[in-house]
C-alpha positions in Angstrom: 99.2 114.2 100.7 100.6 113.1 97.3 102.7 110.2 97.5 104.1 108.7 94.3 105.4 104.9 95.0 108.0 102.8 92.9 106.8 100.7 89.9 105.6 97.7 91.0 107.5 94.5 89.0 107.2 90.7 88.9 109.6 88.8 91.1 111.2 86.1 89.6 113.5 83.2 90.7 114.8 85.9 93.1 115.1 88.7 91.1 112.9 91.6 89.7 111.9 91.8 86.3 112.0 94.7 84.0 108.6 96.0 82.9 108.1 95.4 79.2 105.1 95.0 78.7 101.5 96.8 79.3 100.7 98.3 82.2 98.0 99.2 85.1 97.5 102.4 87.3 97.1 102.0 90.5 94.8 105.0 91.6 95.0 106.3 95.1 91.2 105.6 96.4 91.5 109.0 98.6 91.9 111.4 96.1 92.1 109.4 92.5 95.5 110.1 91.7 98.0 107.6 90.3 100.4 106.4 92.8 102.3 103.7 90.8 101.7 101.1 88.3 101.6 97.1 88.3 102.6 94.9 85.7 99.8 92.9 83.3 102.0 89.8 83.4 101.6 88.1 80.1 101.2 83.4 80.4 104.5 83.4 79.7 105.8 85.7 82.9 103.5 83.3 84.7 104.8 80.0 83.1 108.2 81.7 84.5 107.2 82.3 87.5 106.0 78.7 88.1 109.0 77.0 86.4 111.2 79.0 88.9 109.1 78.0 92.0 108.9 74.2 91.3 112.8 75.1 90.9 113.1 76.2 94.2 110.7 73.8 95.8 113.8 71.0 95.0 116.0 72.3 97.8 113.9 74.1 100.1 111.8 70.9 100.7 114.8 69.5 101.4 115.5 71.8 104.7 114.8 70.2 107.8 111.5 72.1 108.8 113.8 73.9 111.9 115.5 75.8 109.5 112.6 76.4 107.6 110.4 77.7 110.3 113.0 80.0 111.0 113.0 82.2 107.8 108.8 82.7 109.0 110.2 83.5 112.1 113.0 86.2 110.7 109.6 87.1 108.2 107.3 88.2 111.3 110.3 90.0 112.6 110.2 92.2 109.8 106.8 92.5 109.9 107.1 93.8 113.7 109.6 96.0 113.0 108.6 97.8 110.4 104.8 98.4 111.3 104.5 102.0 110.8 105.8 102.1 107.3 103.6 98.8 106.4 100.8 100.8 108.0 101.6 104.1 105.5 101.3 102.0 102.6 98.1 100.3 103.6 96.7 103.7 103.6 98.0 104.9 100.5 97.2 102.2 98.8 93.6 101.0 100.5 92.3 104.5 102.1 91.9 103.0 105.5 93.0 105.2 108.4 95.8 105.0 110.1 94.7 103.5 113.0 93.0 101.1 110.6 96.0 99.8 108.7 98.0 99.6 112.2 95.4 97.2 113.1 95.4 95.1 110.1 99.2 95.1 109.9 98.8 93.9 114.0 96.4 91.5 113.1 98.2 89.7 110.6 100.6 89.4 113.0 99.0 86.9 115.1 
């Protein structure tokens, strides 16, 4: 099965970034073929990153921990609802079975 995914990019005080600099392949471990590519960030996408984040720390420490816990909550949601595809990727991307990445996807879980 050949199965080419999206570009991988940085995420960065809430939006993706565009990929300008050097890449890496990401090789499918079941039959060696490229299946995407991640960024090499560079200290300064990482100095971004970090600025962004202590940022964002301001107000979100703010949040009484109710609300907080519920965006985890909405988060695991997700994860439950959308175990099959997580699953798919896992074993795209890792080789595991598919009974495998169900299980690791499951396990995380709880």
């Amino acid at each position: 099965m050949e199965q080419q995914l999206n570009e991988v990019r940085n995420y960065i005080a809430g939006k993706f970034t565009k990929n300008g600099h050097k890449t890496l392949d990401v090789i499918s471990p079941s039959d060696g073929k490229k299946i995407s590519t991640v960024p090499l960030s560079t200290i300064a996408d990482l100095d971004e990153a970090v600025k962004s984040a202590k940022e964002a720390f301001k107000s979100w420490s703010v949040i009484p921990i109710k609300e907080r816990v519920q965006v985890f909550y909405r988060y695991k949601t997700l994860l439950e609802k959308n175990v099959k595809e997580l699953a798919e990727l896992t074993h795209i991307e890792n080789g595991k079975t598919m009974d495998e990445s169900v299980a690791e996807i499951e396990k995380a879980l709880s």
